[in-house]
C-alpha distance (Angstrom), angle and dihedral (degrees) to the residues before:
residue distance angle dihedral
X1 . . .
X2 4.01 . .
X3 3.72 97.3 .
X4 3.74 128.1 116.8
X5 3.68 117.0 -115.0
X6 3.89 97.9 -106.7
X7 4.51 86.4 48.9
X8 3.50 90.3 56.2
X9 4.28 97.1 39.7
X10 3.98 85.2 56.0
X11 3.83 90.4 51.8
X12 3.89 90.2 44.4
X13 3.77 85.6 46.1
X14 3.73 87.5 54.5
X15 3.49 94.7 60.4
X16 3.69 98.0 53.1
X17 3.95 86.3 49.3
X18 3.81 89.7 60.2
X19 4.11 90.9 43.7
X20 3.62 84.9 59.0
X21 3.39 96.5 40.9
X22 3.75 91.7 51.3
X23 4.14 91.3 46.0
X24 4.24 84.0 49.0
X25 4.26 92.2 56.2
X26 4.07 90.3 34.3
X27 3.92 92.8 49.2
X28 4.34 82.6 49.6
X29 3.71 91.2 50.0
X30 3.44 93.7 57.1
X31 3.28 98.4 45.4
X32 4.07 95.6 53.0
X33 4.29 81.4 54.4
X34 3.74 93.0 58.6
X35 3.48 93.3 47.8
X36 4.10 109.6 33.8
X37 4.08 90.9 29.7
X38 4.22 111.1 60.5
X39 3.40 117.9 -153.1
X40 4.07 92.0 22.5
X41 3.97 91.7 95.6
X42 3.89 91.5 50.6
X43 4.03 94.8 52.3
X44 3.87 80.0 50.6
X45 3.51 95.3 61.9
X46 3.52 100.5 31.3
X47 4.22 88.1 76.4
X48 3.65 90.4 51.9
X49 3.88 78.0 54.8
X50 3.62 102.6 46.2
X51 3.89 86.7 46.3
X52 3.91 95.8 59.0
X53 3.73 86.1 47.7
X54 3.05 93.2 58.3
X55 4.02 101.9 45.8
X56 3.67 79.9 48.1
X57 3.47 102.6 57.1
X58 4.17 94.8 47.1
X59 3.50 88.2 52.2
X60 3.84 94.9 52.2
X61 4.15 91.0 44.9
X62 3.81 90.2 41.8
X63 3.81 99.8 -119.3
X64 3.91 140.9 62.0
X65 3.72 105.0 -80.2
X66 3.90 117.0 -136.4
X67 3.67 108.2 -64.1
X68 4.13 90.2 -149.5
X69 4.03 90.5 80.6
X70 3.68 88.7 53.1
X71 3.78 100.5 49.5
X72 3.81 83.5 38.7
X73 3.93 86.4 63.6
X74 3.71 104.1 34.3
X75 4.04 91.1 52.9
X76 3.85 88.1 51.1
X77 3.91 88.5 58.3
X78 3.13 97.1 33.0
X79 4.12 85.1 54.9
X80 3.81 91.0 49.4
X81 3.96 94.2 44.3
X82 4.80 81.1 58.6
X83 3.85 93.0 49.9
X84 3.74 88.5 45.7
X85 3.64 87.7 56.0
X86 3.61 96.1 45.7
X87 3.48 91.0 48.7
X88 3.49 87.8 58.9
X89 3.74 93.6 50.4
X90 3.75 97.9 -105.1
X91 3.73 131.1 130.0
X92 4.06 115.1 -98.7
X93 4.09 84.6 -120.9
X94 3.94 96.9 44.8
X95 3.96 88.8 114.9
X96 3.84 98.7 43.7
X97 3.65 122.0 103.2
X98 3.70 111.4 -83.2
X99 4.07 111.0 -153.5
X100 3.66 126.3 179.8
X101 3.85 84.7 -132.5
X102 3.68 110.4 40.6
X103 3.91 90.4 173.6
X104 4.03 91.3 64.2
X105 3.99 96.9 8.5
X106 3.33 85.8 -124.3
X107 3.55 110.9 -58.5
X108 3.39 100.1 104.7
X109 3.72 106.1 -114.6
X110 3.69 147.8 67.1
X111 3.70 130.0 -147.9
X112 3.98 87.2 -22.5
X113 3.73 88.8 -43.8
X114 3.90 127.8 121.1
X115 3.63 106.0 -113.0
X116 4.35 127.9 -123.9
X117 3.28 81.8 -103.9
X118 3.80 104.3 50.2
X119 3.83 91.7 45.1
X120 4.10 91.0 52.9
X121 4.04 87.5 48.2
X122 3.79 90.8 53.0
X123 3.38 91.9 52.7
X124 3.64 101.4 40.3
X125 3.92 73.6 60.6
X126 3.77 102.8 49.0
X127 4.05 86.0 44.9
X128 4.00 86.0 53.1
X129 3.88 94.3 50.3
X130 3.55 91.1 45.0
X131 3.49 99.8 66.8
X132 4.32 82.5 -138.4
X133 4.22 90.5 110.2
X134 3.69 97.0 106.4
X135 4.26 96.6 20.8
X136 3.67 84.5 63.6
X137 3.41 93.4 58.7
X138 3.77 103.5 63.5
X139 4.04 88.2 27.4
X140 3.87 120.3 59.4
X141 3.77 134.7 105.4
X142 4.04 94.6 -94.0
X143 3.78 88.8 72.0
X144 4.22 91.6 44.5
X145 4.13 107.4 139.5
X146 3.51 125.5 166.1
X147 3.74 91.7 -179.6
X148 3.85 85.9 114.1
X149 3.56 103.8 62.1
X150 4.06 124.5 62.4
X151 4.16 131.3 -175.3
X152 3.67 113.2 -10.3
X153 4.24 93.9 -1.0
X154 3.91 88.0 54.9
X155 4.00 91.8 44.7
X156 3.83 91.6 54.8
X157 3.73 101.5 39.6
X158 4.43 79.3 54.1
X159 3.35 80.5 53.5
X160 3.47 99.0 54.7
X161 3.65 97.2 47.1
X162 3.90 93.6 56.7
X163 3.46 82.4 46.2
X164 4.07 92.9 61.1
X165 3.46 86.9 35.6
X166 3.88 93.7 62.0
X167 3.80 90.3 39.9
X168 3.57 90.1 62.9
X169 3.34 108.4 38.4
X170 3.90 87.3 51.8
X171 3.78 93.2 45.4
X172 3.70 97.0 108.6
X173 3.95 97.3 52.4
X174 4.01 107.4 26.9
X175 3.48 138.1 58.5
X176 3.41 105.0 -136.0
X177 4.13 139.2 157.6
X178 3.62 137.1 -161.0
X179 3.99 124.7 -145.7
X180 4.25 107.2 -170.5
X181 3.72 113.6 -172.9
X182 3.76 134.0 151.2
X183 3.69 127.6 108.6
X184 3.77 132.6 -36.6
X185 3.67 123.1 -61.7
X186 3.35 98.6 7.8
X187 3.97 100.2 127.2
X188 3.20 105.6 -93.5
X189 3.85 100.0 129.3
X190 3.85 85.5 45.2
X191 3.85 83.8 63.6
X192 3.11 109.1 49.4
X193 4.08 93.8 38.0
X194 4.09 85.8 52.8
X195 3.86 84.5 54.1
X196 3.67 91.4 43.4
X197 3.97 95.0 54.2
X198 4.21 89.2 47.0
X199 3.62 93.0 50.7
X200 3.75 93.0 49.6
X201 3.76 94.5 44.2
X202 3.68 84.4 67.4
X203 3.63 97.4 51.0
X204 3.40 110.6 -96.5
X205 3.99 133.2 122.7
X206 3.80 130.2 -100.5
X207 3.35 130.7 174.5
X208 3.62 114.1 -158.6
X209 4.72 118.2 -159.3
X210 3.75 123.1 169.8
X211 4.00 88.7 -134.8
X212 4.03 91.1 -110.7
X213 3.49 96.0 52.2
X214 4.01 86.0 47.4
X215 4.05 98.8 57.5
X216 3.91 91.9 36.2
X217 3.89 88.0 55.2
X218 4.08 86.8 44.3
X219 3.72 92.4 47.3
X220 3.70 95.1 35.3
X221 4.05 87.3 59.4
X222 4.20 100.3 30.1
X223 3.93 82.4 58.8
X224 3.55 101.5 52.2
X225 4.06 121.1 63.6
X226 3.65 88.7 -160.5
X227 4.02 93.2 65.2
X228 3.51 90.3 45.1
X229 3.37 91.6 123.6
X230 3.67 98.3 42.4
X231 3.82 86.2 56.8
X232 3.98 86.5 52.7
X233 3.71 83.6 52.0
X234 3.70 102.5 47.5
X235 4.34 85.0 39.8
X236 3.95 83.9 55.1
X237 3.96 94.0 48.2
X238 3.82 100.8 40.2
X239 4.36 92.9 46.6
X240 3.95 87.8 44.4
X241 3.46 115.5 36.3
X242 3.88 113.5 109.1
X243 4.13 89.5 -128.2
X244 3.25 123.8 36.8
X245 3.63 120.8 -176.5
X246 3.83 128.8 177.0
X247 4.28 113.6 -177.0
X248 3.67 126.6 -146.3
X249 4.09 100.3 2.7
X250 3.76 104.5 -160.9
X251 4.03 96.1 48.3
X252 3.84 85.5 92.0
X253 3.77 130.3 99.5
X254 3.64 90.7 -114.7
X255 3.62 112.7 -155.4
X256 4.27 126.8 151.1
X257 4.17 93.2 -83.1
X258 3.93 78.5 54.4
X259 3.39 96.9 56.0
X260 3.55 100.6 35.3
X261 3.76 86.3 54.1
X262 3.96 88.3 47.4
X263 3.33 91.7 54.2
X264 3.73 102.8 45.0
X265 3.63 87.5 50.2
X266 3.72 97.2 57.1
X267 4.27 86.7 37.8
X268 3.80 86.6 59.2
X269 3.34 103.0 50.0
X270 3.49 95.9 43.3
X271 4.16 91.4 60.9
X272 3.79 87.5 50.6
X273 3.26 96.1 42.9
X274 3.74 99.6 -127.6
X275 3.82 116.4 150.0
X276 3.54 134.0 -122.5
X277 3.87 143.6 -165.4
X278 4.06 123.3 -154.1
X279 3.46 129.3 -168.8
X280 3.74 129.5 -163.8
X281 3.75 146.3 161.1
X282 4.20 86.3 -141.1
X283 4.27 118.7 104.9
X284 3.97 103.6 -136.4
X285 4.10 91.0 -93.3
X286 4.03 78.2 67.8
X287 3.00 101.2 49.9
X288 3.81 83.2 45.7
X289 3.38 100.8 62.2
X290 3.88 99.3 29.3
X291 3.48 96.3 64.0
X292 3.97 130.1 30.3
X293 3.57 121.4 -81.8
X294 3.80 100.4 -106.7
X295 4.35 92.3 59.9
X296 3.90 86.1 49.9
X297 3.78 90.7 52.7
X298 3.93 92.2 42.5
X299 4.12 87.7 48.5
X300 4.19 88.3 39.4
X301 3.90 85.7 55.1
X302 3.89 115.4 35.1
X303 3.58 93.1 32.2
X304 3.90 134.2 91.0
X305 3.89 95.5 -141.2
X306 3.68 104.3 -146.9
X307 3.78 114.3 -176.6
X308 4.09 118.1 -157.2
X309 3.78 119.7 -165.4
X310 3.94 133.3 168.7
X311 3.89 135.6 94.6
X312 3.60 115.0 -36.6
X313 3.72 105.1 -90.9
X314 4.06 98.6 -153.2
X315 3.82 86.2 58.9
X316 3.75 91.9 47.4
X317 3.47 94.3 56.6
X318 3.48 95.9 44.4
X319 3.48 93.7 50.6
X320 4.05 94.4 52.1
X321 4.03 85.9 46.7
X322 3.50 92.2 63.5
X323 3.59 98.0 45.6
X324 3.24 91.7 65.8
């Protein structure tokens, strides 16, 4: 589970809420029995009854009576107390425990194990702190063509999809990273964002940055002593999330904070083995001379270079939009 501690107390806390919630609208339910059903409030108390009885007589024998007689008794009330209620026009189960989980009754987990229903809340989370919600939408493997690409374009963008493909599957047990380039419009941010939404669907964290709005944040916080902890914070997310990807590297005012940044970024993740996807409009001799030798050889050599080419794709669509 990729959450912080104080993420997952609120969704813990969120599941006592509902218990009480659920006691609240149970305890009402009985009440409007004992007072709109007559005779239902008696039965009630009449198993209390039968069960002090009972104690009573094994203690005055010595030894525990046969249970049989008791369960005999306390199903025959507890018959009488349904047809009461269906004679009222209530359901048989109107005074059971309603949860909005049944499977876990809302605590989250069975036997030990994270419930369905925790799972989907954590990553209804992760998607939320990712900033992928609405991406996701427009981006994810059900909406996969590769009717725009022919010959050596439609070769490479196959390519890339086994690459993705691989990537996730293999999430769990490698460390691996992706590095799309080619030219504009090509799908590259499709990619990655179709990887991004798979990854997350299993419960694991992304973090998602168009590379400008990544160094401005950076800068923004590095610059300022009163964010100092907000740059600790962004420092801890960016170097441990399980997904890291940064959009359209070269759109940045790149400047020797920015690549020192860069650089420590990739550095970090690397030691903790956390994996990360890049996506830029720059060929490798770009990249190259962009940014300093050593991030070119770190990208060269962790990466899977994956080059897209073909007609830009935005453009395309735009184009057969308006012919319409």
């Amino acid at each position: 589970m990729a959450l912080t501690n104080s993420q997952y107390e609120a969704i813990m806390h969120g599941y006592e809420l509902n218990r009480l919630e659920h006691q609240r609208e149970q305890a009402d339910r009985q009440a409007y029995v004992f007072e709109h059903v007559p005779g239902f409030k008696e039965l009630e108390d009449s198993i209390s009854q039968v069960s002090i009885s009972y104690a009573r007589e094994s203690l005055m024998h010595g030894h525990k009576l046969d249970k049989q007689g008791l369960r005999d008794k306390i199903f025959e009330i507890s018959s009488r107390k349904l047809a009461l209620l269906r004679e009222a026009g209530l359901p048989e189960d109107y005074l059971d425990m309603q949860y909005t989980c049944p499977d876990c009754k809302d605590t989250g987990y069975i036997a030990g194990q994270k419930c369905h229903c925790l799972k989907q809340k954590i990553i209804n989370n992760l998607y939320e702190q990712s900033n992928l919600q609405k991406l996701t939408e427009t981006a994810n493997f059900s909406l996969l063509s590769d009717s725009y690409y022919t010959g050596e374009d439609l070769k490479r963008f196959l390519g890339a999809v086994d690459t993705c493909k691989n990537f996730i599957n293999n999430f769990d047990t490698d460390y691996q990273n992706i590095f799309f380039y080619g030219t504009v419009g090509t799908g590259k941010s499709f990619l990655s964002i179709c990887v991004a939404k798979e990854i997350l669907d299993r419960g694991h964290s992304v973090i998602y940055f168009s590379s400008s709005a990544l160094f401005e944040k950076l800068s923004e916080y590095a610059f300022d002593y009163n964010n100092k902890n907000e740059l600790h914070n962004l420092y801890e997310d960016l170097y441990n999330c399980e997904l890291l990807i940064i959009d359209d590297l070269g759109t940045e005012r790149t400047n020797s904070f920015v690549t020192s940044q860069f650089f420590s970024c990739l550095n970090e993740r690397k030691l903790r083995n956390r994996s990360t996807i890049i996506n830029s409009n720059l060929d490798l001799e770009g990249l190259r001379n962009l940014y300093s030798d050593r991030i070119f050889s770190r990208i060269a050599s962790d990466y899977s270079l994956v080059k897209l080419t073909g007609p830009d794709i935005r453009i395309y669509k735009k184009t057969l939009k308006n012919r319409k």
